[in-house]
ZANU-498756 format. One record per residue (C-alpha): residue number from 1; residue in one letter; x, y, z. Coordinates in steps of 0.05 Angstrom, whole numbers. Layout:
N
{rec NUM, "a", {X, Y, Z}}
...
***
This chain:
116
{rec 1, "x", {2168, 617, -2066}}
{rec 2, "x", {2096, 590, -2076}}
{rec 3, "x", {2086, 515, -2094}}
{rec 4, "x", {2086, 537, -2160}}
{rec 5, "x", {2156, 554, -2166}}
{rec 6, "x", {2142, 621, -2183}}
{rec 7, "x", {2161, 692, -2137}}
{rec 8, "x", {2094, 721, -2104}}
{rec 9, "x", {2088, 787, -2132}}
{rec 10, "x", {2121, 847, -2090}}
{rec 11, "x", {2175, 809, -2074}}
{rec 12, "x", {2250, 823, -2082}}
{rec 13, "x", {2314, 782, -2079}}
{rec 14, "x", {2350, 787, -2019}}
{rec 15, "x", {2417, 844, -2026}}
{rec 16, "x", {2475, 791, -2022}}
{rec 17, "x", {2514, 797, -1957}}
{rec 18, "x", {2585, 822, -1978}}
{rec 19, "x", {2643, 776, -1952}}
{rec 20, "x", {2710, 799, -1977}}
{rec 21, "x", {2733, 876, -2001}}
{rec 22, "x", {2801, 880, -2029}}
{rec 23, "x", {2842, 942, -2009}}
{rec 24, "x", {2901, 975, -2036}}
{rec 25, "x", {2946, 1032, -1999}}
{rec 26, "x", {2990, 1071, -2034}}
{rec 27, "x", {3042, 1125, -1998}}
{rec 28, "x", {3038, 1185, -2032}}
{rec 29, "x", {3110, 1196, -2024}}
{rec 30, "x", {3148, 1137, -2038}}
{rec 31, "x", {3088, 1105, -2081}}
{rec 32, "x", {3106, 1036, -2044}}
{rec 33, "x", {3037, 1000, -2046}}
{rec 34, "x", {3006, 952, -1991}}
{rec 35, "x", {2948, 906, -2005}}
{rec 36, "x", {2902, 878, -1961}}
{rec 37, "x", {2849, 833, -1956}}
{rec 38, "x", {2779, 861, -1911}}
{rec 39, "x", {2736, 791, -1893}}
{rec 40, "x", {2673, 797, -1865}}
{rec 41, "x", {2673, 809, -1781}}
{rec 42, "x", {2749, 821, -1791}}
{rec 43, "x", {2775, 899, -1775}}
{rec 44, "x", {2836, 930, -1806}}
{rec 45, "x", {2864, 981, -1754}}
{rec 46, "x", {2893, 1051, -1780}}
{rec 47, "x", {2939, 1099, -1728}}
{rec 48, "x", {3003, 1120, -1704}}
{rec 49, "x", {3021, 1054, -1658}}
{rec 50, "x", {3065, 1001, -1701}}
{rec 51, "x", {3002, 953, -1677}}
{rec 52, "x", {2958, 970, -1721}}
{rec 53, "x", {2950, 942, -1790}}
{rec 54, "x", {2964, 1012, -1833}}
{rec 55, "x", {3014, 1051, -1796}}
{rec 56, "x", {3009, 1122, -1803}}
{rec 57, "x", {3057, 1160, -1770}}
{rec 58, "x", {3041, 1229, -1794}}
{rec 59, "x", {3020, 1302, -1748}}
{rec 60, "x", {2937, 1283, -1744}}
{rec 61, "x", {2935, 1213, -1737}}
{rec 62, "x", {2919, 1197, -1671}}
{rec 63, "x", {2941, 1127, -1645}}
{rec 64, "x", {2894, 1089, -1659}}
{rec 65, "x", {2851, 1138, -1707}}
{rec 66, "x", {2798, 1093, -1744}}
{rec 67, "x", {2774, 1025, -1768}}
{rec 68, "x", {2758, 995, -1835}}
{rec 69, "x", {2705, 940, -1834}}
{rec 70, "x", {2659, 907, -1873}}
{rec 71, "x", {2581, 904, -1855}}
{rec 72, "x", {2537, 850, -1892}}
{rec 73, "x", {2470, 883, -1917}}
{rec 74, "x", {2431, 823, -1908}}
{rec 75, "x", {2452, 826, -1824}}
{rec 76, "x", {2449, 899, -1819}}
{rec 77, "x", {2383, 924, -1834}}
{rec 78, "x", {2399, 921, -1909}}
{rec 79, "x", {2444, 980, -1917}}
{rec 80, "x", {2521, 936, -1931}}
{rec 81, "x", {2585, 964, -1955}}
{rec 82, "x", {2653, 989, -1937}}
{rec 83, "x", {2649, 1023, -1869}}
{rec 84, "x", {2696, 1066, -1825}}
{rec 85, "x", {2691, 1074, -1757}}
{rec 86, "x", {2723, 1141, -1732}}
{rec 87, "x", {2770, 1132, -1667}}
{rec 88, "x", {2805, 1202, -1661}}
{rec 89, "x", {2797, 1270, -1644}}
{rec 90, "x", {2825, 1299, -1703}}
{rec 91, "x", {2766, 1265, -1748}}
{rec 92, "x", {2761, 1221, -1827}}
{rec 93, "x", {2735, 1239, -1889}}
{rec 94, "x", {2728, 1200, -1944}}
{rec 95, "x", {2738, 1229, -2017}}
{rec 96, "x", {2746, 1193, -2084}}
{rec 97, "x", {2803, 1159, -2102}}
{rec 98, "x", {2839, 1186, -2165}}
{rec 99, "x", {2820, 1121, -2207}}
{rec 100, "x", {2744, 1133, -2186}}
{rec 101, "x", {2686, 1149, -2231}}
{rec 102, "x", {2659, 1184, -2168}}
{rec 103, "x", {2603, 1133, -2169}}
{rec 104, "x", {2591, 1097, -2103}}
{rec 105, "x", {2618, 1034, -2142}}
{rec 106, "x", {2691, 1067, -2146}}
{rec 107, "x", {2755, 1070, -2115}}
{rec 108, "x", {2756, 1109, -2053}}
{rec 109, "x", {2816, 1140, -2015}}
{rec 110, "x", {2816, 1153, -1938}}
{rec 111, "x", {2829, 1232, -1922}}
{rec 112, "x", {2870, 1226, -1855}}
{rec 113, "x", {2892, 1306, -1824}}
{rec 114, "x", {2960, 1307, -1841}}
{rec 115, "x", {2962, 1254, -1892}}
{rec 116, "x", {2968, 1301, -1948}}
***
């Protein structure tokens, strides 16, 4: 801001960091539903092993097969979202979720080998 109150021209608002992402799992089979809430430097775990936080004990998923986690776009070189970290050998996709517009903005589901 200048002492004028007023922007200097060329500048933008900062992106707001994201804190919180609210995430739903549904099984496919028995359409029992889990909910979970992602904060900010917090890590939900996906795999095999009954220790981590979604347990998927399906033909593909390794162990411990891939994080969810949040990155802030104001600490990370402004790019922020939703990310997954891939941990196996059998590899993630992503793919939109059947409630998605297919915008970035949408629902997302997790494509796990085997998981289908």
């Amino acid at each position: 801001m200048t002492t004028n109150g007023k922007k200097p021209s060329g500048t933008t608002e900062p992106t707001p960091a994201i804190v919180q992402c609210e995430l739903k799992v549904v099984r496919e089979t028995t359409g029992v539903a889990q909910a979970f809430t992602l904060h900010a430097g917090c890590v939900l775990r996906i795999g095999r092993s009954p220790s981590n936080d979604i347990v998927l004990d399906l033909d593909g998923v390794s162990q411990f097969h891939a994080e969810l986690f949040l990155r802030a776009a104001a600490s990370e070189g402004g790019v922020g979202g939703l990310c997954i970290r891939d941990n196996s050998k059998n590899g993630t996709g992503i793919r939109h979720g059947p409630q998605s517009s297919g915008s970035m903005g949408g629902s997302a589901s997790c494509f796990i080998p085997g998981d289908e």
